[in-house]
Every structure is written in structure tokens, then in C-alpha cells.
N, C-alpha and C positions, 0 to 999 in steps of 0.2 A: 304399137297400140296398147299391149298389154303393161310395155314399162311406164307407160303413161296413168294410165289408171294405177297400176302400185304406187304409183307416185304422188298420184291425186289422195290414195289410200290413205299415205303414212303425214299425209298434210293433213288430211282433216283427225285423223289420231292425234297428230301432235297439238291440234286445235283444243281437241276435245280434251286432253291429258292439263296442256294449260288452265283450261276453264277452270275443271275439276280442281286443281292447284289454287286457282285464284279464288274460288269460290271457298274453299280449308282455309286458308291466309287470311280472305277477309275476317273471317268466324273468329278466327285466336287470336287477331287484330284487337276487333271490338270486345274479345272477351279478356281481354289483359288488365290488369288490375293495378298497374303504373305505366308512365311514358318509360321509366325504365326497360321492363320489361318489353315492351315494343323493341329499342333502340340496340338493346345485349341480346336477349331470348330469343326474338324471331326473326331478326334479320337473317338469318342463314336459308328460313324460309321463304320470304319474299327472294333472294337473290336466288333458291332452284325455279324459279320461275324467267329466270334471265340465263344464256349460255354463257355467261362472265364469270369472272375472277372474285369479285372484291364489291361491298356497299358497304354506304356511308349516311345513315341516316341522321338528318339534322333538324333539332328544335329551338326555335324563335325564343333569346331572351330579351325582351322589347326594353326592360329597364338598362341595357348594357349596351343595345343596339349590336347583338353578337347572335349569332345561331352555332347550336354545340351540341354535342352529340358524346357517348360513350363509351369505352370499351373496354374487356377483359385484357392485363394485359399479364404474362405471365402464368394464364387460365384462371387466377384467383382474385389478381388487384383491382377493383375497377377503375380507371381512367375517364379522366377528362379531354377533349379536345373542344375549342375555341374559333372561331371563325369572324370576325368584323362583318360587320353590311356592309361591303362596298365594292366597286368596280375589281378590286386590286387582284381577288382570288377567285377563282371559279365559282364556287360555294357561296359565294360573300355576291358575288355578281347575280348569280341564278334570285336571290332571297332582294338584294337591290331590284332589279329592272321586273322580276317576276317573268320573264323568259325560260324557255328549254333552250339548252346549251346539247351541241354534238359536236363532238371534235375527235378529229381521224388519230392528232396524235399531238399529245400535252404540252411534247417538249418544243413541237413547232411554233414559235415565234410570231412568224407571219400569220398562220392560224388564227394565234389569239390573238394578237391586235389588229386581224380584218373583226374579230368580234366586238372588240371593245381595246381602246389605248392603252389602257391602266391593269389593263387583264394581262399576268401572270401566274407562273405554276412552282410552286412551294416544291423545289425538288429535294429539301431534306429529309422527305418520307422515303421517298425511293431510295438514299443514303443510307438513312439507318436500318430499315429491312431488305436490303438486295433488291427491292423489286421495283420494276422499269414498268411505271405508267405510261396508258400508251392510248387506248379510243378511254373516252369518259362520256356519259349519257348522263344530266341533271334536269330534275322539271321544280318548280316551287311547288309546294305545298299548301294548297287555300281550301278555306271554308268560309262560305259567304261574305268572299272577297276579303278576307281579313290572311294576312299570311300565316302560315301556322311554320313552315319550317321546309326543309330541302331533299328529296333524296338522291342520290351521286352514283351510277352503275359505273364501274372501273373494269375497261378490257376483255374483248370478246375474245372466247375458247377457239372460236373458230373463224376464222379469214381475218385479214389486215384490213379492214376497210370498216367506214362509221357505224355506229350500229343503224340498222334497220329501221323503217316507218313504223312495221308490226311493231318491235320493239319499242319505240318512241310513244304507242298508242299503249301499249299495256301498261307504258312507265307513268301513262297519264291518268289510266284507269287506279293504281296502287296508289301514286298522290293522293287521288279524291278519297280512297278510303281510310288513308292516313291522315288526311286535313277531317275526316266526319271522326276520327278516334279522338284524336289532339283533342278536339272540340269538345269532345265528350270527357276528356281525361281533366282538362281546364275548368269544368263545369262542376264535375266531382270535385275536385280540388276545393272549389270556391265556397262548397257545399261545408266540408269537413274538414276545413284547412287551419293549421294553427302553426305559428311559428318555427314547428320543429320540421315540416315536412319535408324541407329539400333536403337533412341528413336521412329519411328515412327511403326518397326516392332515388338518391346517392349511393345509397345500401350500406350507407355510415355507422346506420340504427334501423333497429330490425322493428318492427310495431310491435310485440311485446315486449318489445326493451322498453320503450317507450312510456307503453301502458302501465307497467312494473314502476317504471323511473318516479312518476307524476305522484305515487305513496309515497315512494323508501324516501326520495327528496321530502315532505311533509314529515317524516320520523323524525331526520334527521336536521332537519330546521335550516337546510339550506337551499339558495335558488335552484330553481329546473337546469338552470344553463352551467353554474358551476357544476351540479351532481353528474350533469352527463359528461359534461371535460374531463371531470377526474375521473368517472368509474368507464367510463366506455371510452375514454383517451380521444375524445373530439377535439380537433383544433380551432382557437380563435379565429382563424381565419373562415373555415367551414361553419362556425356557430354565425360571424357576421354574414356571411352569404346565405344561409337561413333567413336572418333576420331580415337583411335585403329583399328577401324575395318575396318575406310573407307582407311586411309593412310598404312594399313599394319606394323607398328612402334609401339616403346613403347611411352607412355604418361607420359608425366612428370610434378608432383606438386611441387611449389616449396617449397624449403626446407632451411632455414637461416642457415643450421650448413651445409650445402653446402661446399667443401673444393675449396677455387680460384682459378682457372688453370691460376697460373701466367704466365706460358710460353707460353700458348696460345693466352690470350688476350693484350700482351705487345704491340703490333703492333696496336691495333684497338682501334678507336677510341669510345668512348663512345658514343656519340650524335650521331654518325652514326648506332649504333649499336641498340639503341634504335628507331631509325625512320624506319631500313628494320627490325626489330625485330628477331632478331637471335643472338646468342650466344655459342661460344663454353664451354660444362660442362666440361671431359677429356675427357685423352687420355689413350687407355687402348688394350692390343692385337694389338698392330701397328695402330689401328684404333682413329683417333679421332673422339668424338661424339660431335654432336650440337643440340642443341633445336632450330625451328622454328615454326611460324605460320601455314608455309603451305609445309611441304615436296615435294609435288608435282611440286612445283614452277621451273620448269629447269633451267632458267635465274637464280632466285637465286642462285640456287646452284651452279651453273657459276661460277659467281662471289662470294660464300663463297670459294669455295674452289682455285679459283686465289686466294685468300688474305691467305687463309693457305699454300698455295703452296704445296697443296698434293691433290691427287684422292679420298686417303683414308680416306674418311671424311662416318659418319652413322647416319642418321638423325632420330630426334624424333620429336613430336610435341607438342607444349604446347600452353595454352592458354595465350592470347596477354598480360595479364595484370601478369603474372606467368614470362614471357618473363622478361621485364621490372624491375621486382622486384629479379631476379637473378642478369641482370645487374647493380643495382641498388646496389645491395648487393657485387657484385665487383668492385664498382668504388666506391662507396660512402656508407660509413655506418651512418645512421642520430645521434646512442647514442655515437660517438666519435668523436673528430674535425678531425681525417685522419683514411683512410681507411686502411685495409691491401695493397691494390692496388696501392692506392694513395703513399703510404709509401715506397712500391716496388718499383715505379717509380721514386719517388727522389731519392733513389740509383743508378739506373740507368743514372738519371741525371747529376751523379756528375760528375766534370770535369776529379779528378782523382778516376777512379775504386779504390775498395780497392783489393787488392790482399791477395790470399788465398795461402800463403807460409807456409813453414815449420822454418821458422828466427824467427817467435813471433813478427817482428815489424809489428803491426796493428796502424795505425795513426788513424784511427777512429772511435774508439771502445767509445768512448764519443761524437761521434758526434748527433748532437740532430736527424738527423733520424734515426738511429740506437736506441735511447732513448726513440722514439715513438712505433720503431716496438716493442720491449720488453716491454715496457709499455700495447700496447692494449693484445700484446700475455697474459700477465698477468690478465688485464682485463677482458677480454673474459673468461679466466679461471674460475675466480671467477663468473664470469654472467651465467655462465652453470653449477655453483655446483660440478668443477673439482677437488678431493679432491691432483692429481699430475698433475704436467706437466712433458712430455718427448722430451729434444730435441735431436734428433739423425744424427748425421753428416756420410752420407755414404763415401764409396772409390772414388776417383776418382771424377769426376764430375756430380756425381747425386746429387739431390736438398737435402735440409737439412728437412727430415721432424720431425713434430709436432705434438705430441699425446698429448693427456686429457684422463685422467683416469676417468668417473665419474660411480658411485654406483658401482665402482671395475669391469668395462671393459675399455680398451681402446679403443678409435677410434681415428682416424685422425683429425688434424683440419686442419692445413692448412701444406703447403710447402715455401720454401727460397732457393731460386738460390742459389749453392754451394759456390759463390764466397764469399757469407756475412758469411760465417757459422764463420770463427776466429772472424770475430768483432760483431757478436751476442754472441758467447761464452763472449768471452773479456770483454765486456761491461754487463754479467750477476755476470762472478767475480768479477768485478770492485765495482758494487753494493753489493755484499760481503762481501770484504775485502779478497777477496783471491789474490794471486801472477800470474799475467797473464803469466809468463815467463817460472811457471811450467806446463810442460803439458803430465810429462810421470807418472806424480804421482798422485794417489786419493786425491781430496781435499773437507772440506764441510765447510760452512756459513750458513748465515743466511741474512735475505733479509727482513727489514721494509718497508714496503709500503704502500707509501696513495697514497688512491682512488681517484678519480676524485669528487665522494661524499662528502670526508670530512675524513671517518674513513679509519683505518688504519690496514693492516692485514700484517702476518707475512708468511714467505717462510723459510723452510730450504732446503737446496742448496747440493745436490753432483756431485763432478765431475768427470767422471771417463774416462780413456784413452782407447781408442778401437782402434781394427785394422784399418790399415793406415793412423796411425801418425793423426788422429784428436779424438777430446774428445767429450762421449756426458755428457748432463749435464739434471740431474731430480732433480725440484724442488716440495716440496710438502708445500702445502696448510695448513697451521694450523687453525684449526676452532678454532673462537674466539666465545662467547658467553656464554649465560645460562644457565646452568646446567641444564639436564633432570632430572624430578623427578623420581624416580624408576618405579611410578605407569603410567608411561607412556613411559615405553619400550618395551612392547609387552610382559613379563613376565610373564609364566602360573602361575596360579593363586597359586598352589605348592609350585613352588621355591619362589615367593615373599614372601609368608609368613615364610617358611624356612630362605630365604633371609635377611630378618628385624629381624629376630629372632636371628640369631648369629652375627648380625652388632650392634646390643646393646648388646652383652656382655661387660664383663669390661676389659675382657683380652680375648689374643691368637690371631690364625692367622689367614686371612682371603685370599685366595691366587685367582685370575682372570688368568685365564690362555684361550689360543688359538692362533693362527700363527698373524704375523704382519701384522695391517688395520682391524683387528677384533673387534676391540670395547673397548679393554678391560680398556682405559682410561674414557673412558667415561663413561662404568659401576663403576669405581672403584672412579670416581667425585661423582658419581649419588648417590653412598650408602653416602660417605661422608656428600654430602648434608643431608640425612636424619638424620644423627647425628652430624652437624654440629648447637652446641648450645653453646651461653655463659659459658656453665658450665665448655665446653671439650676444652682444648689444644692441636691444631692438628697440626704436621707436616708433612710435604714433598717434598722428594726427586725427583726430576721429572726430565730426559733430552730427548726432553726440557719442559718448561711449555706452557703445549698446552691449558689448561684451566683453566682462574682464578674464583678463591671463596674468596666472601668478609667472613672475620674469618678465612680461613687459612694461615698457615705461611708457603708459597711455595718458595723452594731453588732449583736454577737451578746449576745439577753439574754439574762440570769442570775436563773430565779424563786426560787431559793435563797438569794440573797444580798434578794432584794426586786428586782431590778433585770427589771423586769416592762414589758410593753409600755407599758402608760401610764405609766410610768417613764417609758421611754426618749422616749419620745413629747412628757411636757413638758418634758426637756430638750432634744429638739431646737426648741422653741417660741423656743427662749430660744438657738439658734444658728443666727440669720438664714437659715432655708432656704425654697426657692420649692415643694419636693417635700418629699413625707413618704411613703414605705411603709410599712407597718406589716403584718407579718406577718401579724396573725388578730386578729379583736377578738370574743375571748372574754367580755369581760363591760362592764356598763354604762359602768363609768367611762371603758376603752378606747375604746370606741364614743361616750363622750358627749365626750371629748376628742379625737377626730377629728374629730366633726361640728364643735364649735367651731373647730377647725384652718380648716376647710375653709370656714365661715365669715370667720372674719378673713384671706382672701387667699392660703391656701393652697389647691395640689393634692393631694389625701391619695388613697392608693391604700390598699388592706385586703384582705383575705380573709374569709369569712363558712362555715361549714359546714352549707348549705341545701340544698334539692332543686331552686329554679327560684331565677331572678330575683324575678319579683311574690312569692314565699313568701319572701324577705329584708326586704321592706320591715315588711311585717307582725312577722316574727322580730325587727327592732330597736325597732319602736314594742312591742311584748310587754315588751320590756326594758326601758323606761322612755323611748326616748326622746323628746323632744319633736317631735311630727308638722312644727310648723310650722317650728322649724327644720331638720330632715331635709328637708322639703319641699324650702328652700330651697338646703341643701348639693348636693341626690345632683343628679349627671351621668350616672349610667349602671350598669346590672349587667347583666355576664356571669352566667350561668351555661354552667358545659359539664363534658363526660364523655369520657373516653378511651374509644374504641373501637378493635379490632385491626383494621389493614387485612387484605385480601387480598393471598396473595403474587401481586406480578407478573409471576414468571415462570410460576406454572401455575393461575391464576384461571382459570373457565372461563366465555364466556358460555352463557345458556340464553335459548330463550323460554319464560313461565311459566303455567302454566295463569291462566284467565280468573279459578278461586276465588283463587289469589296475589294478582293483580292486584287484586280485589277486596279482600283484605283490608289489601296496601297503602294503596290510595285509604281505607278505614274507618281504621287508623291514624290518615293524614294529614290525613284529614279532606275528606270528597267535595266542600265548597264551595271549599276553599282549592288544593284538587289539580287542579281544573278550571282554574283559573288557568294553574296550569304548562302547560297545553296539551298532555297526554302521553296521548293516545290508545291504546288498546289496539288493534293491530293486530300486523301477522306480523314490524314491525321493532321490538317492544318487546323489549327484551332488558333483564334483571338478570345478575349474575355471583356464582359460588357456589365454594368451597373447594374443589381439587381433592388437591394436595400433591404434592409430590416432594422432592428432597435438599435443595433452598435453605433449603425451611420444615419440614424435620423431619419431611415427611410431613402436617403441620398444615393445609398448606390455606392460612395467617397468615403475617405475618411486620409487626412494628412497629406504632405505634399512631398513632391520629389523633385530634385533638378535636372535636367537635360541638358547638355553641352555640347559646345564646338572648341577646337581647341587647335591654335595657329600656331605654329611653332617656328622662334626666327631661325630658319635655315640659312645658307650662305646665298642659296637660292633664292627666298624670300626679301632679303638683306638688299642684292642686288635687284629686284623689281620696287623695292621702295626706292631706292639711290635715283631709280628711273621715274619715280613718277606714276609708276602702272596703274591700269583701272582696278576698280573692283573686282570685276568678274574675270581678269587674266591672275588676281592674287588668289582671289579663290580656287580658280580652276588649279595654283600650283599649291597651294595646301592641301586641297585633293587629292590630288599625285602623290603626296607626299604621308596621306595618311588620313588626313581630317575629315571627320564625318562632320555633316552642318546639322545644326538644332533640330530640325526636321527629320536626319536621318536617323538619330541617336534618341530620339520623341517616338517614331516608328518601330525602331526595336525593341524599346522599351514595352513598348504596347504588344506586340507580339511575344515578347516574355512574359507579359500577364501581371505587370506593375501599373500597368494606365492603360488608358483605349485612345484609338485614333480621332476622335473627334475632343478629347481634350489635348492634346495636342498639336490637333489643329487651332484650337482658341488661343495659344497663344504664340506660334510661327505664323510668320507672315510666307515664307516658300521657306 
């Protein structure tokens, strides 16, 4: 009886201690003077009100569709953390569905998807600080039904089991007083709010700094935004998420690969445009967008949008000197004497337009601004590392646009009013030597070009006829230069040595196979190189010569005159040489006169357009040729693929979930991976795109090759003599050493040169 009543005692005590608790927490709740303060300062008080570990209080960013929350990290830094609305995470689900979430234990599986499918738990927190979450109590956070944000209890002090009803009730009661502060903190805000506030509720900038800043900047005659970058070392990126927050709009940095919105700025003037600082970027969804200083401006926007003559205008903001430098970059570009813009304009200028007819007479398809625009187009190409240009002429009167291929994506560069599209074409065959007159027929050139620099590079030219009676035309970029040396193509350490080993034989064949833009001229210069000495006699057949070597004797063939690889190939038979390259060996007789080459005492090197190594041998015996003598020729197939590296100035590493890791090893294959010795543990790390100014924001930047490398063994020799399939040649080039594209793609990415999902874009297994 008596332990009863002490028992009843120390319950209503503990009742009463809570109250008292909650009733102090409410008070310094509503009396906090930012959501900051809330989020860092008093969470330690609201969680003595819980027998738990750990909270996590979380605030609604609606323009991001994200709830985030902050913390000390270090006792002095403050930090950020980030959450999505969605199903995926706990946090992100409680703020989606608007439910309280109780769960026994985080890591259980079954748990979370009897709550929701898509519900999983972010275990790299527990990773990075030791600590093993285990119960979590979440409720959302509302004021008159409007979300305000989340709170998150993590792990009770005492028993293994969910928390409590009590518990789930009080977490309901501190909600509400957190959804009535939000409220009130949103409302101040909206009160006294100016562009600078989120560094100051960030704790980026102190409110006397601020107050101080809005003078010294007036002394000193320069913007709010620059003075506090430079003197209080704020980053761009924290000034645009300011700017985001206060104007409700996206932020925009500028960006020189920016494509022109000829049709919108044809009308405006420059110098105008530059003194109200505004500019249209596109137009896109019926909507055209603009960058301004100050969205909010009404007048402006008055008046932008009388001068576009539409309502439909959606504004962004950018900083003053971002503004300028767009414009700047459409009206005037400093590394050329005319701009795209500039160059647009003098078309427009002219007295008589050029007409875009289906007759073929273009009168000024040599006129010198038509000379210019294809000129910088080319320029520019080369200035970005574009290994093709694509010019594509829609139906009808839509603009001509312009694509750059570089590290094997395209994107857009810029657009040309439909009217110029004949006398751009016109004037790109002109430079050619092609027939302007023909235009229902494919036609290809060749295009010298000197630079503004001094040197001189080369274009091959095709032109092909598309629907609605106009042609597009893609030209590609011939890299001029110096041989790579082998030992600097990313080459695993396996195949090079394999590599060099049957590249100094004295005879046989040596065959570079993979789809076209994969490398395979360049690896097949690069061995050259290595055996390119006074002693050896090399030639080559090459269309076209994309790369020259001082010592070799390079012939460019001609299939129009007849002068065709096996051409060229039995007269080099017939002038004493130790080597033979041979560009591609498209068809049997080329391929049957190489394997003969490579039998009587020669080294013959080739190209093939296959998927793998072992799927080439099959591809030339399909062709007619004789197994036994291929048997005895081949020395060796490459195949390989270009992949984009990671930029190295802002690749990131990560560690990846156990599913990653798993689906790596299944890639690579769980017998062959085990090899590697690459344990999953807390120092596995992969590395992933992150981007910044180097790579465009991409993530990327340049490309590397991945390889498989077949080597004819006596073993190999003897399953071709037979006939074998694919997969019994591969399985014995395996045995034998050979990593396939996929695995040598994989390691790659686990050194931290590429990631697994470029990789996969261009392996098929």
C-alpha cells in the first residue's frame, strides 16, 4: 500500500516538474528573437523535457520544397542540414503525409516499409559520429493548418521499446508551441525583412554589422552585396540564398556558355540595358525569363515588360556585376572583334534580307558577315574543346540551332534566325568545296582553318538532307597534335604490359576495336609511337589523317577514285615495310589482306567497329575469314570506351550505401571482386560529380579510356581454329588475365577517375 502511494507520489512530481519545464520552454520559445535561436540555443531545453538522447528540430523551406534545420558543429561553426519533402526519409515523410511517426528501431527495414515503401534511414550519421539510432519519435509542426516544420526525438535513456503515449502527447503539446513561434518569427520577418536577413539568421552577419555595413558601403561607393563579400568574407553562394529567400525567385550566376536569346534582345538596346540592369536570358513554357537586380521593383517591371510586349515575363535575380557581364557577353565579346549579337545585327541590317527559299539562289552566302558568324561559330568550338559541331535547320520558321559536342555530350550553344539558315549552310559548303545547288543529296569536305592565333586546324564536313526541304550539316573537329605516350592513357597496369609486349613483335596482327569517337586512333598512334624507331618502316592508311608522326609514312585514301584501304594496303606490300596501319577494315578483302600481311612477316595494326574484344574474332571469321590463318596472325584486341572523368577540383568523396556497394560487386562480378580485396567497411569511399566554375557546373571535365585486352595465347589460337563461342573465348581470356570494359570502368571509378554510372553509359555488361 505504502509503495503504492510513493509511487503515485513520485508520478505526480514528475508531472508536475514537466509542467513546470514546459511552461519555462514555452516562455524562451516565444521570447527568442530568430528561428535560429530556437533551432541551436534551446533545443537542449525542450529535449530535458524528453528521457532521450538527441533532437532534431526542423524548419519548412517552401521555395526548395526542403525542411532544414541547424547546428554547432565543432562548438563554434554553424551548420546546415537539409531534408527533401518526401516519402524517402523520416523527416521528409513526417513534413510530406503530416503524420507522427514511432519507431522501435530505425534500422529495422520491415518497420519502415509497414510505414511507408519509400521510407528509409540515412545511416551515414550514425557512421560519422559512432552513434547507433535506435527508437525516433517525429510529429509535424502546424499553425492553422499551414506546415511550419518538424520535430525528431532520437532514443530513449531508458527501456528498448517505442517511446510512450505520454511522451507522443507532450511531443504534440511542444509542436503546437513551435508551429505558434514559427508563426510569429515569419510575421516579424515579413515585418522588417530585407534581403540580407538569412546571413544574419545564419549567424553569417551579426545585426550591427549589418547596420554599420548599409554607411561604410555609401562612403565607399560601392554595392551592399559586394561590401559585405569582401569585408565580412560572405560567399556567392550564401549572398544568392539571401537573395532567394528574400525575393521568392531563383538566383542566377553567370555563366559565359550562356546560349543568346537573339530574339529577345534584338530590340534593346545595350547601354540601356546595362544602366536599369536587367536582361532577358529565355524564353521557355510561354514564359519569358529575366534577370534583375531587384524583382520587386514594380516600375521596372512596368516598363520591362512594355518593351517585351508581353505580361508573360518571370523574374530572377542576380547580382549587379553578374547582370552586366551577361550583357556584356551578348552584345560584346572581348576574345573576338564581333560578337554573336553584333554579327546578328548586321544581318538584320542589311538592306536586302537574305531569303530562305527552296530555288538555291542565296546571293550572300559569301558575304563577309555571314564569314564572321561561321567563323566565331568555329572558333568558339575549338575554345570549348568541341570535339563536333551540329548545325540543325528546323521546319518552318523556327531558329537554326547549334550544338557542341564536348567529352561526347552535347549541349546547345547558341541559335540563328531561320531566315540565315541557306546562307550559313551555303557559305559552310562554300568553304569545302562542295556544290551549293545540291541539296537533296549527302555530301562531305573538308574545311582548313586558320585561327585568329596563327595555327591552323582541320573540319570534316557532312551534309545531310532532313525533312522539310533544308539540310543539316555536322562538322567534326580533327585533333591536331602530339602523340600520347601509352604510359599516359590511364592504362591498367595489366594491359600495358601485355600491351608493349605484343606491339614489339615482329610479326601479326594487332586489332583496336570499339563504336566511333572511342579512341581507337589515338590508341593505335600511341602504340606506334612506342615503336616508332629509325630501324622500322612504318606505314599508313588512314581516312582521314587525323594524326601526324614525324617517321611515319601516312597515306590518306581516296574511295572515289578506288584508292580504298586494300588499295592502299597491297601497295604498301610491295614497298618494303616492317609496319602497316590500316585505318578500319571494313570488309573482307581488307581484312583478308591484312591477315596475309601479318602472316608473311609483317606487324599490321587495324580498327574493327565491335562491342568487345572476343565479339571481333567471331565478327571476322562471320566474314569469311580463314580461322586457321587468323588463329595464327592475331596478337592481341583492345577493345575500349571513352568515359568522362570527374573534375578534380570539386569531385567529392562519399561512403556509399551497402545497396551501392552491392550493386558494384554484382556488376563486377562477386568472384572476380573478391580478388581485389576491397572490403566494405567505413574507409570504402567512391567519388561523385559535384561541379563548380572549372567544369561548367558539370561535375566533368575531359575523358579517359577503359579497356579489355585479349591476348592470342596458344590457348586462345586453338578456340578460334575451333570455332568457339563468345562466351567460352571470353570466359578463357579471363583465366588468362583479361579484365572486360565493365571491370576495368569499375575500378576505375573506385580510384576516383570516374563514377559508376558513367560507366555504365557506355558498357553494355
Amino acid at each position: 500500500m505504502n509503495d503504492q502511494m510513493n509511487s503515485s507520489a513520485v508520478s505526480i512530481d514528475e508531472k508536475l516538474r514537466i509542467s513546470k519545464a514546459l511552461q519555462e520552454i514555452t516562455n524562451r520559445i516565444h521570447a527568442a528573437q530568430n528561428i535560429k535561436q530556437i533551432l541551436v540555443d534551446l533545443k537542449d531545453g525542450i529535449l530535458n523535457l524528453f528521457n532521450a538522447q538527441s533532437i532534431t528540430i526542423y524548419v519548412v523551406d517552401k521555395l526548395r520544397n526542403e525542411i532544414y534545420s541547424m547546428f554547432l558543429a565543432g562548438g563554434t561553426e554553424l551548420k546546415e542540414i537539409r531534408v527533401p519533402i518526401s516519402n524517402k526519409s523520416i523527416a521528409g515523410y513526417v513534413a510530406n503525409t503530416g503524420k507522427f511517426v514511432n519507431i522501435g528501431d530505425a534500422y529495422n527495414q520491415t518497420e519502415l516499409k509497414a510505414i511507408d515503401n519509400e521510407l528509409s534511414f540515412d545511416q551515414s550519421w550514425d557512421k560519422k559520429s559512432g552513434y547507433r539510432t535506435k527508437q525516433i519519435l517525429a510529429a509535424p509542426i502546424f499553425n492553422k493548418n499551414q506546415l511550419m516544420g518538424v520535430i525528431q526525438i532520437l532514443n530513449r535513456k531508458v527501456g528498448q521499446d517505442k517511446f510512450t503515449e505520454d511522451e507522443k502527447g507532450l511531443l504534440h503539446e511542444i509542436a503546437e508551441v513551435l508551429g505558434i513561434a514559427f508563426y510569429n518569427q515569419q510575421r516579424f520577418a515579413r515585418r522588417r525583412k530585407t534581403k540580407f536577413d538569412y546571413l544574419i539568421s545564419h549567424d553569417l552577419l551579426k545585426d550591427e554589422e549589418l547596420e554599420s555595413a548599409w554607411e561604410e558601403s555609401r562612403e565607399k561607393k560601392e554595392t551592399m552585396e559586394n561590401y559585405l563579400m569582401e569585408k565580412y568574407k560572405i560567399t556567392k553562394e550564401d549572398m544568392g540564398r539571401s537573395f532567394e529567400e528574400f525575393y521568392r525567385c531563383r538566383f542566377i550566376v553567370y555563366n559565359d556558355k550562356t546560349v543568346i536569346p537573339g530574339d529577345l534582345i534584338k530590340n534593346l538596346k545595350k547601354d540601356y540595358l546595362r544602366r536599369e540592369l536587367w536582361v532577358p536570358l529565355e524564353k521557355k513554357d510561354g514564359f519569358i525569363y529575366v534577370i534583375v537586380d531587384d524583382p520587386n521593383n514594380i516600375l521596372k517591371r512596368d516598363t520591362i515588360e512594355s518593351l517585351l510586349k508581353t505580361k508573360q515575363v518571370k523574374y530572377d535575380v542576380a547580382l549587379p556585376e553578374d547582370i552586366i557581364k551577361f550583357i556584356n557577353l551578348f552584345y560584346h565579346s572581348p576574345e573576338d572583334e564581333h560578337s554573336f549579337t553584333e554579327i546578328l545585327g548586321k544581318m538584320e541590317d542589311e538592306d536586302s534580307p537574305m531569303e530562305d527559299d527552296e530555288s538555291g539562289e542565296v546571293v550572300t552566302e559569301s558575304d563577309s558577315v555571314i564569314m564572321q558568324l561561321v567563323n566565331k561559330i568555329i572558333n568558339d568550338a575549338y575554345n570549348r574543346r568541341a570535339s563536333d559541331i551540329h548545325i540543325e535547320p528546323n521546319i518552318g520558321k523556327k531558329n537554326v540551332e547549334i550544338r557542341f559536342r564536348v567529352d561526347g555530350d552535347c549541349a546547345l550553344y547558341q541559335t540563328v534566325p531561320f531566315s540565315y539558315r541557306a546562307a550559313l549552310i551555303s557559305r559552310i559548303k562554300i568553304m569545302c568545296n562542295l556544290d551549293i545547288t545540291v541539296k537533296r543529296m549527302p555530301q562531305d569536305g573538308k574545311i582548313k582553318f586558320k585561327r585568329p592565333t596563327g595555327d591552323e586546324i582541320e573540319l570534316r564536313v557532312a551534309t545531310i538532307p532532313t525533312q522539310g526541304a533544308v539540310e543539316d550539316v555536322v562538322m567534326r573537329i580533327l585533333a591536331k597534335g602530339e602523340t600520347m605516350p601509352l604510359d599516359n592513357m590511364g592504362i591498367s597496369e595489366r594491359n600495358l604490359r601485355e600491351l608493349i609486349n605484343i606491339i614489339n613483335k615482329p610479326y601479326g596482327m594487332i586489332l583496336v576495336v570499339g563504336p566511333t569517337g572511342s579512341g581507337k586512333t589515338t590508341t593505335l598512334h600511341s602504340a606506334l609511337h612506342q615503336i616508332n624507331t629509325p630501324e622500322k618502316k612504318i606505314w599508313t592508311a588512314e581516312d582521314p589523317v587525323e594524326i601526324t608522326q614525324y617517321g611515319l609514312r601516312q597515306v590518306q585514301v581516296q574511295s572515289k577514285i578506288g584508292f580504298d584501304f586494300a588499295a592502299a594496303m597491297r601497295a604498301f606490300l610491295r614497298a618494303d615495310p616492317d609496319v602497316i596501319m590500316v585505318g578500319e577494315m571494313r570488309d573482307f578483302e581488307t581484312a583478308k589482306t591484312g591477315v596475309e600481311a601479318s602472316l608473311t612477316g609483317h606487324l599490321v595494326f587495324s580498327t574493327l567497329h565491335t562491342n568487345s574484344a572476343p565479339e571481333t574474332i567471331t565478327r571476322l571469321l562471320d566474314m569469311g575469314i580463314d580461322p586457321l590463318n587468323f588463329a595464327d596472325a592475331l596478337l592481341g584486341i583492345l577493345a575500349q570506351r571513352l568515359v568522362r572523368t570527374l573534375c578534380k577540383k570539386c569531385k567529392e568523396a562519399y561512403h556509399p550505401t551497402k545497396e551501392e556497394f552491392d550493386e558494384v560487386v554484382d556488376a563486377y562480378g562477386g568472384e572476380a571482386f573478391a580478388k581485389l580485396n576491397i572490403p566494405y567497411d567505413d574507409k570504402f569511399i567512391l567519388y561523385r560529380p559535384k561541379g563548380c566554375d572549372v567544369c561548367d557546373k558539370s561535375g566533368y571535365k575531359g575523358r579517359m579510356g577503359i579497356h579489355e585486352l585479349l591476348v592470342g595465347s596458344d590457348a586462345m589460337k586453338k578456340l578460334i581454329q575451333q570455332h568457339a563461342t563468345v562466351e567460352v573465348m571470353r570466359d578463357q581470356a579471363i583465366k588468362e588475365g583479361m579484365t572486360t570494359l565493365l571491370q576495368d570502368g569499375i575500378f576505375k571509378s573506385i580510384k576516383g577517375s570516374t563514377d559508376f554510372k558513367q560507366v555504365r553509359r557506355v558498357c553494355i555488361k
